[in-house]
C-alpha positions as CSV (number, residue, x, y, z in Angstrom):
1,X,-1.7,-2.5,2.5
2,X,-2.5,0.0,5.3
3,X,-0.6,-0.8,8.7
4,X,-3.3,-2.2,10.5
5,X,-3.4,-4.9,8.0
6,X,0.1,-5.7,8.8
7,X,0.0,-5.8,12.0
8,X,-3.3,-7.8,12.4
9,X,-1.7,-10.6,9.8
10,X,1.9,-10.4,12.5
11,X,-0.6,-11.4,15.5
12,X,-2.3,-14.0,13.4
13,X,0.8,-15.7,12.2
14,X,2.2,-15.5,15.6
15,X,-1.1,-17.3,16.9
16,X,-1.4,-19.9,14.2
17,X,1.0,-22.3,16.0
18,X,4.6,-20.7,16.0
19,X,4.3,-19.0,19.4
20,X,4.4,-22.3,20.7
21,X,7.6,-22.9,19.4
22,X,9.5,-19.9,21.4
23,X,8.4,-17.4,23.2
24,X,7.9,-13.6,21.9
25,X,6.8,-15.3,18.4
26,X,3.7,-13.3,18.0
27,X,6.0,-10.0,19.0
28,X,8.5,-10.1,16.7
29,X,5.8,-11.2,13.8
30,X,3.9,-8.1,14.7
31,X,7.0,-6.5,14.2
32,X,8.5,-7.8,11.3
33,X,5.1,-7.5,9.6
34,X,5.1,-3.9,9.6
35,X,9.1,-3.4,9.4
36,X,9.4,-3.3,6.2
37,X,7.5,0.0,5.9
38,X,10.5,1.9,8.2
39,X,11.5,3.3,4.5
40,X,8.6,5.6,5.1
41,X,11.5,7.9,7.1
42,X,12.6,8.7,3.8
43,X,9.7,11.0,3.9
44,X,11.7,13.7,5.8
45,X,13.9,14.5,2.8
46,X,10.5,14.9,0.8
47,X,7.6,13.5,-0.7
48,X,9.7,13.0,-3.9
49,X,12.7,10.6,-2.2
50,X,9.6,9.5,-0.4
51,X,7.6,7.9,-3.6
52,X,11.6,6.6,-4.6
53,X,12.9,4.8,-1.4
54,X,9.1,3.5,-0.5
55,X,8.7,-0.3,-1.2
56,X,12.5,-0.8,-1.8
57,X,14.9,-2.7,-0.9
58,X,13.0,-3.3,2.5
59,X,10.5,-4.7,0.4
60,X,12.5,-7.6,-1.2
61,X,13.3,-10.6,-1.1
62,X,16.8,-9.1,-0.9
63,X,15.9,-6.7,2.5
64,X,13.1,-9.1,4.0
65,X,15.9,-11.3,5.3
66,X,18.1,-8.7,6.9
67,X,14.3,-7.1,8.5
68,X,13.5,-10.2,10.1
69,X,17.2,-10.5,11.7
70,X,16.5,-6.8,13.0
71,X,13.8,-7.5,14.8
72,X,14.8,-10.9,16.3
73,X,17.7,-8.6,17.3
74,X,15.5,-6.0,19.0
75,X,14.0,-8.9,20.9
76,X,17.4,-10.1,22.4
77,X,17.7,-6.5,23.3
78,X,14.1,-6.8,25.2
79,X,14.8,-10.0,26.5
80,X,18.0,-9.3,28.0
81,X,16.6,-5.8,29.3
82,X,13.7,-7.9,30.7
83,X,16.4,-10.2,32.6
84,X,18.0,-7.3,34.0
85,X,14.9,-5.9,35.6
86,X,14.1,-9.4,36.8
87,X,17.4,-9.7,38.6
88,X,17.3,-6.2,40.0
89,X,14.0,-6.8,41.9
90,X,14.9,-10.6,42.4
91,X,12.7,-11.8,45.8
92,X,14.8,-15.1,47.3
93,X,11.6,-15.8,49.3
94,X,9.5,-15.5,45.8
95,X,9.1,-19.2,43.5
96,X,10.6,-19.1,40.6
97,X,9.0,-18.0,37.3
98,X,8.5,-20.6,34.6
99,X,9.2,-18.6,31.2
100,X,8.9,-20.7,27.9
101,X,12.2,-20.6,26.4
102,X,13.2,-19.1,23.7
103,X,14.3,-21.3,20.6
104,X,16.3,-18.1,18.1
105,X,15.8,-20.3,14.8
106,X,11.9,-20.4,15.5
107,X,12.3,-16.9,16.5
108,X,13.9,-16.1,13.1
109,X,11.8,-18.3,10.8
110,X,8.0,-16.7,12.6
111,X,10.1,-12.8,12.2
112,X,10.6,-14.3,8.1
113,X,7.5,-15.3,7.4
114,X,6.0,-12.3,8.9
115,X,8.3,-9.9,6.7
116,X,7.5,-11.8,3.5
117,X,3.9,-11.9,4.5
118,X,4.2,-7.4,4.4
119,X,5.4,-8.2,0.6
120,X,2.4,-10.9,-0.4
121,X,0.2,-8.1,0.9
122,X,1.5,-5.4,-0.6
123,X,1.8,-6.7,-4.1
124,X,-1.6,-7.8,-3.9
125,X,-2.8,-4.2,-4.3
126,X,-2.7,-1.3,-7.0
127,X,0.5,0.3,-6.0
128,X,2.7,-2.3,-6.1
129,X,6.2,-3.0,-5.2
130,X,9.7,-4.0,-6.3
131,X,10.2,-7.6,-4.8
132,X,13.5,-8.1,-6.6
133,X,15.1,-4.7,-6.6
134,X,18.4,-3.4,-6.7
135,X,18.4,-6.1,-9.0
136,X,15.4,-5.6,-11.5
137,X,13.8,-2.5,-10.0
138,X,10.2,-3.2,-12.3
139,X,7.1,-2.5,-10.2
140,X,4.8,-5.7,-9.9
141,X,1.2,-5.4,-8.8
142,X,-1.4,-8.0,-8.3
143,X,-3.9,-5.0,-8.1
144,X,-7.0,-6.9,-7.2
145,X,-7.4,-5.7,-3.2
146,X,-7.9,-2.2,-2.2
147,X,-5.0,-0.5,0.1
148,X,-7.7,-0.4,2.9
149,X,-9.8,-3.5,2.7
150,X,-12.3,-3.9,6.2
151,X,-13.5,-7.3,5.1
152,X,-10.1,-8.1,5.6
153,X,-9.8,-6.2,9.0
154,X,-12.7,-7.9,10.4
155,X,-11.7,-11.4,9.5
156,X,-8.2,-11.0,11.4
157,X,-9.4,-8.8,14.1
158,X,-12.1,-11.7,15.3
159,X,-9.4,-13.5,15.2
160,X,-7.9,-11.4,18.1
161,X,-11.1,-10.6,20.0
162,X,-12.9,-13.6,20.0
163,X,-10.4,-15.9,22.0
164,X,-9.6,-13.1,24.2
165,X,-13.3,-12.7,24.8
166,X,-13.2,-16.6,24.9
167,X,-10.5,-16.2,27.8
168,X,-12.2,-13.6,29.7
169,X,-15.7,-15.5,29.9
170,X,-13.6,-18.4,30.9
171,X,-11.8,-17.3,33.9
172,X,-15.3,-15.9,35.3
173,X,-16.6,-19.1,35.0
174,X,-13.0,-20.5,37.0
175,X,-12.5,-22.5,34.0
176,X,-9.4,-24.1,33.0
177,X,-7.2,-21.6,31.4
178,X,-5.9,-23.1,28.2
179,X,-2.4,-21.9,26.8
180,X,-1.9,-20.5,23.2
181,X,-5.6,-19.8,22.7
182,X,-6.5,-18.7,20.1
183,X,-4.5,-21.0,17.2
184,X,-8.0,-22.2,15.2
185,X,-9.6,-18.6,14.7
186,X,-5.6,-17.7,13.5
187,X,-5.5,-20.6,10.9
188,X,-9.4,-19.4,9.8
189,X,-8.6,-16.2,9.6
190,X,-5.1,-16.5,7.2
191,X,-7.1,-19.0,5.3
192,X,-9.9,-16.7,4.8
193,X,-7.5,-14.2,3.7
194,X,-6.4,-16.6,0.9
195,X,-10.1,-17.0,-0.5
196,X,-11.0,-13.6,-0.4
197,X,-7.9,-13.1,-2.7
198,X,-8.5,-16.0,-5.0
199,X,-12.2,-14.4,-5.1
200,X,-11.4,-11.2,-6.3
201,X,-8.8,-12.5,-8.3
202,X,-11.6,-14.2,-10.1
203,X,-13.7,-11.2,-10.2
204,X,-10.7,-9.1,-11.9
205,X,-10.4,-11.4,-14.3
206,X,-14.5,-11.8,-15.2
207,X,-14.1,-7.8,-15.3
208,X,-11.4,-7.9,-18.0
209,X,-13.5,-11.0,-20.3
210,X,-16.6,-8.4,-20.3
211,X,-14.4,-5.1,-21.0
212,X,-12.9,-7.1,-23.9
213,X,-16.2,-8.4,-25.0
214,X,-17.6,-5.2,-24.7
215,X,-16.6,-2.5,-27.4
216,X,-16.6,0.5,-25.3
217,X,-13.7,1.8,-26.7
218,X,-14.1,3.0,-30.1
219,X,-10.6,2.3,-31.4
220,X,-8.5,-0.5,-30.4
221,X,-7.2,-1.3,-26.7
222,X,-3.5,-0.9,-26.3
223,X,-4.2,-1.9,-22.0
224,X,-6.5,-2.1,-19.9
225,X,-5.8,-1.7,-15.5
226,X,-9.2,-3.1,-13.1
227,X,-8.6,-1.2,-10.5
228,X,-10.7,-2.3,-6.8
229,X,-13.0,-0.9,-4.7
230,X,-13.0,-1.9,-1.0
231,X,-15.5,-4.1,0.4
232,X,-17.4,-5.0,-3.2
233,X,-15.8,-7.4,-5.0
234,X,-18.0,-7.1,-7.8
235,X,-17.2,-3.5,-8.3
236,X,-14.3,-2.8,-11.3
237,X,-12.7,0.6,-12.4
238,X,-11.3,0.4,-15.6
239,X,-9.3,2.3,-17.1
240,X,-9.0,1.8,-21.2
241,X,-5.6,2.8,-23.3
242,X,-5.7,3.7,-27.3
243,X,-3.5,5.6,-29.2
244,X,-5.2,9.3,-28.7
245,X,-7.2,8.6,-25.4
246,X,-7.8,6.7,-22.0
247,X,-11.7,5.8,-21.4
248,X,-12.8,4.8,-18.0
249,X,-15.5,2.2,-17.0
250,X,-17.1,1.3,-14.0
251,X,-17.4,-2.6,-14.3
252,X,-20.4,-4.9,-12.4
253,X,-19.4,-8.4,-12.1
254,X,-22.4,-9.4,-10.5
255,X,-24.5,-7.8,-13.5
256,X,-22.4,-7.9,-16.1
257,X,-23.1,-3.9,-16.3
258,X,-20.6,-1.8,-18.2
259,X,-21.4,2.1,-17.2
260,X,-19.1,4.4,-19.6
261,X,-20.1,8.0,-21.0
262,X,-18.1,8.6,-23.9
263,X,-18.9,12.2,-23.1
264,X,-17.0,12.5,-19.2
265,X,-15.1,9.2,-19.2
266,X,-13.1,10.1,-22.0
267,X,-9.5,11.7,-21.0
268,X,-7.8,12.6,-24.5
269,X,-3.9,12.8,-24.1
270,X,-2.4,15.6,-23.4
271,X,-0.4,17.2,-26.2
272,X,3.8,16.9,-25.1
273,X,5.0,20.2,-24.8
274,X,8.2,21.8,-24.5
275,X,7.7,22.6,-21.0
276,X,6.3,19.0,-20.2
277,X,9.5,17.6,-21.6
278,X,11.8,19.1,-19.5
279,X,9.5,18.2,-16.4
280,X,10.1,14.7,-17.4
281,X,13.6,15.3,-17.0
282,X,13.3,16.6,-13.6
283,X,13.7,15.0,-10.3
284,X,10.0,14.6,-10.1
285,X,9.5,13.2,-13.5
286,X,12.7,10.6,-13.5
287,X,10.8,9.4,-10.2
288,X,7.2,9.6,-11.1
289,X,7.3,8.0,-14.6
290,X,9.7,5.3,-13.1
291,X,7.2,4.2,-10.6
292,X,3.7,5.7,-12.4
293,X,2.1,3.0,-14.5
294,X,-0.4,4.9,-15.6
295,X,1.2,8.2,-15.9
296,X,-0.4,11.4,-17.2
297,X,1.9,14.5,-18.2
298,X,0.1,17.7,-18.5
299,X,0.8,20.9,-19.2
300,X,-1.9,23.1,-17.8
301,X,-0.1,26.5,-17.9
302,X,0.5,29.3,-15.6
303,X,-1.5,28.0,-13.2
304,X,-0.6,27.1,-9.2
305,X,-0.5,24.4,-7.4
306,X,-3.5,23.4,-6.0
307,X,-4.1,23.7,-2.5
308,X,-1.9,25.4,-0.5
309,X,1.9,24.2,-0.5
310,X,3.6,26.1,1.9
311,X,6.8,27.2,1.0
312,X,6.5,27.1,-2.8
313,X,5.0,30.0,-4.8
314,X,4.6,30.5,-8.3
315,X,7.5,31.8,-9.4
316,X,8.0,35.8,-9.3
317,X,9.7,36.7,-13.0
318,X,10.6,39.8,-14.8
319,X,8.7,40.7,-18.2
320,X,9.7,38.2,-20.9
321,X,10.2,35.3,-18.9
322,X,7.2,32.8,-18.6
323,X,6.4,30.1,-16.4
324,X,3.9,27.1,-16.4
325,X,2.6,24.0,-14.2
326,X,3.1,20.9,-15.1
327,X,0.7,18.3,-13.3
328,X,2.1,14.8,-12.9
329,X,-1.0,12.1,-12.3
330,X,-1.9,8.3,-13.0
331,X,-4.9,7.3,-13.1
332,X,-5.1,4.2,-11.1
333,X,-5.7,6.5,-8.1
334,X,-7.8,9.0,-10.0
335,X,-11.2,7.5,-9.0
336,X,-13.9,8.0,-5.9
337,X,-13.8,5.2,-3.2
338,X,-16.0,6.3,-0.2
339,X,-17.6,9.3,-1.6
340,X,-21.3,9.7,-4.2
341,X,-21.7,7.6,-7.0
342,X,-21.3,8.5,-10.7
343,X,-23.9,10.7,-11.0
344,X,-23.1,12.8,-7.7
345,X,-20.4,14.4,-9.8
346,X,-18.3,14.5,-6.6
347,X,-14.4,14.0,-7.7
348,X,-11.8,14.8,-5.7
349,X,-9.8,18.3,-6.7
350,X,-6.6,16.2,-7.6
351,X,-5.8,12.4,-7.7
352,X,-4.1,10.8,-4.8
353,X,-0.2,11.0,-5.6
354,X,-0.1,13.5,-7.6
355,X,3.5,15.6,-8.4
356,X,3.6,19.3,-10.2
357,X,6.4,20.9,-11.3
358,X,6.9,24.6,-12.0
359,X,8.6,25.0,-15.6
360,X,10.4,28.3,-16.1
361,X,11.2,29.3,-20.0
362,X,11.0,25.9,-20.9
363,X,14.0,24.7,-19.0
364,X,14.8,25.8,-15.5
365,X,13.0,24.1,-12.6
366,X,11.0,26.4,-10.2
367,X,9.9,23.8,-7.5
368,X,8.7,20.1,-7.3
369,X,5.8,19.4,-5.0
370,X,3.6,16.3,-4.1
371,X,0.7,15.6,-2.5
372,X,0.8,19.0,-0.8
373,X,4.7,19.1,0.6
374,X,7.7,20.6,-1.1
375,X,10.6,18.9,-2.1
376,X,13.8,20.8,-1.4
């Protein structure tokens, strides 16, 4: 899920009764629920190591223990800089402060949850993630909530704003101010999460009984991926594998409408080629195919890269030497979100993750790129 997701779910779990426990719960669960995506910094060595390291081994049950213990430790650091200050600009005439104190096994358990929480939500959409890797690196994916979902942002941010908002109108009033406000819209809001997944959930699998009931494909279905749309959780893209082709569908729970056009929803398979072999065997392809469920290899010749990638040209050879493309793409991501409708025609120039590779005489590797960045 995107990071405001995370964070929103930290505050909420923080809120929901553990910050009265210790104090800094709801810090460190902000924290630790976003912590786990610090494998992002992988990015710097390129988009390739990127789409390898990303939902790790900080996104296992293996790394979500040693994230949480990082970020308690970050709060001893703040705590302990925070007692410095205090005694540095210590008033003897002053009263002293009452702090709540800090309990570290409560403080651990709220930074757990939270980290574990980063994994529920991740592997509830289309991209997935490797919850028991190094072990058993297979990619798992509930795929049934879209990466950016705003029903969900609005359910946890009232969450945040209304007992703040709450607070505010109270103390203009000169009403009572009430500690750890705020624990019944956090409990709500979680719980709502829950439903909203057990609805869609539902929905995904009403979308799947009418793509099985409904013959689009004219051969037989090897698999078939539902993939979401944000916001409507009647609204299903399917995409359909048989032996020669993929078919695409967009399904209508609400409806029961099936719309497929046997004429632009079809995606034959590409042919393998020599040059698309090798790719496979290229950093790139190792990575792409490991993580890419629905992985298309094509070969689509001497063509560049599209858009601009800076730093990597179509390769410059003398006569007899060729080069070609290959385009790397999967088509769980290959489908319009917030833009037209079918008949609009408007498809964006190249899928979301998408890799290429430039193949020189079959063999040698001219340059990898994602997503419009080099790998070196």
């Amino acid at each position: 899920m995107d990071p405001l997701t995370h964070f929103l779910t930290g505050a909420c779990i923080g809120r929901a009764g553990l910050n009265r426990k210790t104090a800094y719960a709801t810090l460190v669960a902000v924290l630790a629920a976003e912590a786990p995506d610090v494998d992002i910094a992988w990015s710097f060595a390129g988009p390739v190591e990127e789409l390898k390291h990303h939902r790790g081994i900080t996104h296992s049950f293996l790394g979500a223990p040693v994230v949480a213990a990082a970020m308690v430790g970050l709060i001893w650091l703040v705590d302990r800089g925070l007692a410095e200050w205090r005694h540095r600009r210590a008033d003897v005439k002053a009263p002293p402060v009452s702090r709540q104190p800090i309990h570290w096994g409560w403080l651990y358990l709220t930074a757990l949850i939270a980290a574990l929480s980063h994994l529920l939500l991740d592997w509830t959409n289309t991209y997935g993630l490797r919850p028991f890797y190094p072990f058993n690196p297979r990619w798992y994916a509930g795929g049934f909530v879209y990466i950016v979902e705003p029903v969900i942002w609005a359910l946890l941010g009232s969450a945040i704003v209304i007992p703040a908002l709450v607070a505010l109108i109270g103390g203009e009033i000169g009403a009572r101010r009430v500690p750890f406000r705020g624990r019944g819209w956090a409990i709500f809001a979680l719980t709502g999460i829950v439903v909203i997944w057990g609805w869609r959930w539902a929905e995904q699998g009403r979308a799947r009984m009418l793509i099985d009931n409904g013959q689009i494909a004219t051969a037989p279905m090897k698999r078939v991926a539902l993939n979401p749309y944000p916001v409507n959780p009647f609204r299903w893209h399917a995409v359909l594998e048989t032996d020669g082709y993929f078919q695409t569908a967009e399904v209508d729970t609400l409806s029961g409408e099936i719309l497929s056009d046997p004429a632009e929803d079809l995606i034959f398979k590409p042919p393998a080629t020599t040059a698309s072999e090798a790719a496979k065997r290229t950093f790139l392809g190792h990575v792409y195919l490991d993580w890419g469920a629905w992985a298309v290899v094509r070969d689509v010749g001497p063509e560049p890269i599209p858009g601009r990638v800076q730093g990597l040209d179509p390769p410059r050879l003398p006569p007899g030497r060729r080069w070609t493309t290959i385009e790397f793409s999967d088509l769980r991501f290959g489908y319009p979100i917030f833009w037209g409708d079918r008949s609009s025609g408007a498809r964006p120039a190249a899928p979301p993750l998408s890799g290429w590779v430039y193949i020189v005489d079959n063999r040698d590797d001219g340059g990898e790129a994602m997503n419009g960045w080099v790998q070196k």
